[in-house]
C-alpha positions as CSV (number, residue, x, y, z in Angstrom):
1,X,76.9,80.2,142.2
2,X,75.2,83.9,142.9
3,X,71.3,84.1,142.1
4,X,68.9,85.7,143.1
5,X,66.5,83.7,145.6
6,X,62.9,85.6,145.1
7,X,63.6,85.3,141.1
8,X,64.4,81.5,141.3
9,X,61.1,80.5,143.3
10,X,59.2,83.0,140.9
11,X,60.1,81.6,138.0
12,X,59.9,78.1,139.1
13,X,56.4,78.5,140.9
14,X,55.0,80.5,137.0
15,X,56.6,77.2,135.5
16,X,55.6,74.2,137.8
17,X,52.7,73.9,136.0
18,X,54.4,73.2,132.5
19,X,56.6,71.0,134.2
20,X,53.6,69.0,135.8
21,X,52.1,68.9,132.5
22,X,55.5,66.8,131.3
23,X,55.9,64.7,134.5
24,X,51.6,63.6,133.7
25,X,52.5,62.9,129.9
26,X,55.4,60.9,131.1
27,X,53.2,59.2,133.8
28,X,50.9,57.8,130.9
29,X,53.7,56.5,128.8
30,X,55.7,54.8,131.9
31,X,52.5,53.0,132.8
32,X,52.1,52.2,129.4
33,X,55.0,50.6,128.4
34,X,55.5,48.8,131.7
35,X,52.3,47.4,131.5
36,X,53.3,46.0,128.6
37,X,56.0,44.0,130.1
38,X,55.9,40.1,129.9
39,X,59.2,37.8,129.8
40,X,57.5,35.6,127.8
41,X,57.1,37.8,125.2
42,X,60.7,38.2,124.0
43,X,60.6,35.7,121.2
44,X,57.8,37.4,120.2
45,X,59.3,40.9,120.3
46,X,62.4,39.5,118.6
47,X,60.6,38.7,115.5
48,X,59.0,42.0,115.4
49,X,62.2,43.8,115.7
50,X,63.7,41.5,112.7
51,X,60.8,42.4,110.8
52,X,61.3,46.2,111.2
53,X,64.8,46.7,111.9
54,X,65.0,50.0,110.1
55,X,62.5,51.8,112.4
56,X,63.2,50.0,115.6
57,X,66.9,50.8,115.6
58,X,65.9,54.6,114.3
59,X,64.5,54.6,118.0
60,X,67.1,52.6,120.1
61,X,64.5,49.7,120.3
62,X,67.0,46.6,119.1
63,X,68.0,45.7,122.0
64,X,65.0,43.2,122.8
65,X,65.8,41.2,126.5
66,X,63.9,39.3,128.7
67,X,65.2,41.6,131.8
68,X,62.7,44.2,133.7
69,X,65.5,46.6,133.6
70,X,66.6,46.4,129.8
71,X,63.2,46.1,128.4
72,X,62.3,49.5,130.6
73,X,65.5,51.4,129.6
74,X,64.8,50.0,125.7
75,X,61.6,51.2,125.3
76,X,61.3,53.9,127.0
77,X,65.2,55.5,127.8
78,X,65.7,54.7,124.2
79,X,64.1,57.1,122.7
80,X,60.8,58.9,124.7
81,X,62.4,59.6,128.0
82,X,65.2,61.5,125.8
83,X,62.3,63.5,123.5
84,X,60.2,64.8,126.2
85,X,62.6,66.3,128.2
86,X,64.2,68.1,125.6
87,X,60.6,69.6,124.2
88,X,60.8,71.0,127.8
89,X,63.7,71.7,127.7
90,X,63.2,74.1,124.8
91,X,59.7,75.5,126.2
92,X,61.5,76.8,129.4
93,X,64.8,78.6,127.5
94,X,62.1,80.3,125.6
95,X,60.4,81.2,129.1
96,X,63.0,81.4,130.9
97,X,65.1,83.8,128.7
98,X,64.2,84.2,125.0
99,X,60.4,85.8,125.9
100,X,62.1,88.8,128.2
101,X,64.6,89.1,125.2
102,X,62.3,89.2,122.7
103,X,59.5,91.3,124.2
104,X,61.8,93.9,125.3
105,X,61.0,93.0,129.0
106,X,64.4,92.0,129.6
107,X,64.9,96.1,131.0
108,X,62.2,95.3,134.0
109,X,64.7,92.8,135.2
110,X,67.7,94.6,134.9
111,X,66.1,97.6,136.5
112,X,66.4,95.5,140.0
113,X,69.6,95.2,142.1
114,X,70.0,91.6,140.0
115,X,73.0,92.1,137.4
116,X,73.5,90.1,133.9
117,X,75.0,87.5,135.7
118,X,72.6,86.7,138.3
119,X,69.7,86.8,136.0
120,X,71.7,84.3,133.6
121,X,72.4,81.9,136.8
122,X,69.6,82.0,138.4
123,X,67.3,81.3,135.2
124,X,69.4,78.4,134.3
125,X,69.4,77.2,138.0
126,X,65.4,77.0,137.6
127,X,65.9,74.8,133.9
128,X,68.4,72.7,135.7
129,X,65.9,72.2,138.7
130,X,63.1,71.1,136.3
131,X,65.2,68.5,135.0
132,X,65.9,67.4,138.2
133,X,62.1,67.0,139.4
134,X,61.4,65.1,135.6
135,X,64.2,62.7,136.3
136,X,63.8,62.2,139.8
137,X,59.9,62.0,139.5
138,X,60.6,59.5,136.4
139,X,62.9,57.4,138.7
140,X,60.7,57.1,141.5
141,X,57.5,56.5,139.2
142,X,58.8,53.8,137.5
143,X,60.1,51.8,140.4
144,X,56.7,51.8,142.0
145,X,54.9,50.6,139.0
146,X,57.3,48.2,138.5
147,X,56.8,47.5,141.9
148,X,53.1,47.3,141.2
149,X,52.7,46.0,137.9
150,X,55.5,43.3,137.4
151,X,55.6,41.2,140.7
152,X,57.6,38.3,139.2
153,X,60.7,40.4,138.3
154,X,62.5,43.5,140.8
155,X,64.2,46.4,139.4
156,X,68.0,46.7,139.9
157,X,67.7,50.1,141.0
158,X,70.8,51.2,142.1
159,X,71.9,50.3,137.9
160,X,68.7,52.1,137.0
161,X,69.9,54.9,139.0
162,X,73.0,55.2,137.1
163,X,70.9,55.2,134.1
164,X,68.8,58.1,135.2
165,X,71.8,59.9,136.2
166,X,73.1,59.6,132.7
167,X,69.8,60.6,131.4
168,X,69.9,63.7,133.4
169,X,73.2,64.8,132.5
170,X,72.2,64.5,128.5
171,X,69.1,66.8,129.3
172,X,71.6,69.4,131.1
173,X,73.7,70.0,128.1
174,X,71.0,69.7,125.3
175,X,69.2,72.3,128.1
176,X,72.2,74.1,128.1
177,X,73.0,74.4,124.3
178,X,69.1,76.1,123.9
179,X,69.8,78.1,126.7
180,X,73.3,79.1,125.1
181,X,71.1,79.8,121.7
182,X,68.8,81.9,124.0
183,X,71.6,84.4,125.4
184,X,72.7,85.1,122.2
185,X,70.1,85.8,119.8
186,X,67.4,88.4,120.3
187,X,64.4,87.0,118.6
188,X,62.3,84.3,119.4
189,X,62.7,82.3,116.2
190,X,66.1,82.3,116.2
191,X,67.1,82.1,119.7
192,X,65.0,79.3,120.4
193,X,64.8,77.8,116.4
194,X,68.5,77.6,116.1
195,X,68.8,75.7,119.5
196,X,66.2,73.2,119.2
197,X,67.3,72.7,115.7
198,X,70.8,72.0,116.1
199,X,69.7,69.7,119.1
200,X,67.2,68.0,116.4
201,X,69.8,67.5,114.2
202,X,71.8,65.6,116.8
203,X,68.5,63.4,117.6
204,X,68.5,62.7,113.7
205,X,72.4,62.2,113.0
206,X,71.5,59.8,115.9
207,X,69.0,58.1,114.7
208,X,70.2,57.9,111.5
209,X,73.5,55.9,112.8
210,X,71.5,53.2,114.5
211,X,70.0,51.9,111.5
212,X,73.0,50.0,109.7
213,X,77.0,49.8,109.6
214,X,77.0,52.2,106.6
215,X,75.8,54.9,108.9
216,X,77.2,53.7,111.9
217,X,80.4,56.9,111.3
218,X,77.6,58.9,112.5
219,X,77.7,57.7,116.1
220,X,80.9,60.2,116.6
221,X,79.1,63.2,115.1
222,X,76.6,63.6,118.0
223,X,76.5,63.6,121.8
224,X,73.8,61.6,122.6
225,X,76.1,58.5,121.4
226,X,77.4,59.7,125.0
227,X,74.1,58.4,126.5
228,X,74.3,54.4,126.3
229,X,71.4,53.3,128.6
230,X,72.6,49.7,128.0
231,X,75.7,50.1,128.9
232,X,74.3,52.5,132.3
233,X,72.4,49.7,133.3
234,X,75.1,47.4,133.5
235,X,77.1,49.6,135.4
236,X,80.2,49.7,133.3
237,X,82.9,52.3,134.4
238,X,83.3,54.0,130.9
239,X,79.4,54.9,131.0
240,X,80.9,57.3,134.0
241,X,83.2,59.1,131.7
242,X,80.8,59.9,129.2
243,X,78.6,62.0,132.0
244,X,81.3,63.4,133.0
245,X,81.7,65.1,129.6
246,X,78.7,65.8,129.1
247,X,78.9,67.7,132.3
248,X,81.9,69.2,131.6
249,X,80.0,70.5,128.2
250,X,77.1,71.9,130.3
251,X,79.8,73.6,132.3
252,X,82.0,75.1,129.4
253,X,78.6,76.2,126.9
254,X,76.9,77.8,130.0
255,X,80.4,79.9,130.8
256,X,80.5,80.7,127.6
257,X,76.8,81.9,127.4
258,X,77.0,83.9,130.4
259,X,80.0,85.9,129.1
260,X,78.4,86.6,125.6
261,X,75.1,88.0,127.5
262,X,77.4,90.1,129.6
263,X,79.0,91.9,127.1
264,X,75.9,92.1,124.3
265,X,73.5,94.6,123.7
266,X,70.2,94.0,124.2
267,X,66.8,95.7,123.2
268,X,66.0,97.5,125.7
């Protein structure tokens, strides 16, 4: 992959403090929710869930169980640990890429010895490395406070690995469709609008196809059906063909990104 070296730890040193913000917002709602943890509680958490089953299946919260790993992964892979990342993820496109665009500062860095393609790499190498840190970091947290907080009940965590690895790879193609939205249109509003909204869509097509078999035909219209934390946890073998296309996704809407922003004009 060419990049350019001195831009990637720029950007990614002007950045780390956004990304620290995330990782301590995270922090609070991982220590929350674990804390919250008691097996004894499932009957009880059953009955809320039938009373609400609108709103908790809106958020991927049905699954109640008695097990450390699937009430983590529930309640907070369900639906929080797929939000936050993707609010970053469209903070950093804008940084990253849609702010040189639309300021017109896009010329200082193609007044360097970097070429389109470098600058398109090497920015999406830095939004690929954030994700990496927020996952890895949100791995690592949550086995130590399980570790801390829940001493009755270890983690399985080479399944919650898998689960983080499939979290990681649905951040890097909902990253990658912003950034794609980024390299294409020159304003702020629509570069990053038309990004985040068609990944809020998918969120809401999702959401909407939890709550009952009417709208369960929605499932196919969106890729985050491709993220099943359930079924990561249990470490069934079709959970690894669904990251594989979603990486394969990444892969194709970045290509195509990159060639769009090599050929465009921009204003200079």
């Amino acid at each position: 992959m060419k990049m350019s070296g001195v831009l990637y730890r720029k950007e990614l040193r002007t950045n780390f403090p956004l990304i620290f913000l995330f990782l301590m917002i995270i922090t609070m709602y991982a220590t929350i929710i674990i804390s919250m943890y008691d097996p004894n509680m499932n009957s009880s958490l059953q009955v809320l869930a039938k009373s609400m089953p609108e709103i908790f299946a809106a958020f991927g919260m049905m699954n109640v169980s008695s097990s450390l790993i699937d009430f983590i992964t529930n309640y907070l892979y369900g639906f929080l640990l797929i939000i936050f990342p993707f609010l970053l993820n469209v903070i950093l496109c804008y940084r990253l890429m849609g702010k040189y665009i639309d300021h017109g500062s896009m010329a200082y860095l193609l007044s360097t010895p970097i070429g389109r393609r470098k600058i398109v790499m090497t920015q999406y190498l830095v939004l690929l490395t954030a994700m990496l840190i927020v996952v890895m970091y949100t791995f690592i947290l949550i086995i130590l406070l399980s570790f801390l907080m829940v001493s009755e009940e270890s983690l399985d965590i080479i399944h919650f690995l898998y689960v983080n690895i499939g979290l990681l790879a649905l951040q890097y193609f909902l990253g990658s469709l912003c950034y794609l939205s980024a390299l294409i249109f020159n304003e702020a509003r629509l570069s990053i609008g038309i990004g985040a909204g068609i990944n809020i869509l998918f969120i809401m097509i999702w959401m909407l196809s939890q709550v009952g078999d009417q709208l369960e035909i929605l499932h196919y219209l969106t890729p985050l059906s491709l993220f099943d934390p359930q079924l990561l946890s249990t470490g069934d073998g079709q959970s690894w063909l669904y990251i594989f296309v979603l990486l394969l996704c990444s892969g194709i809407v970045i290509v195509l990104g990159q060639r769009i922003f090599q050929k465009r004009d921009l204003p200079l």
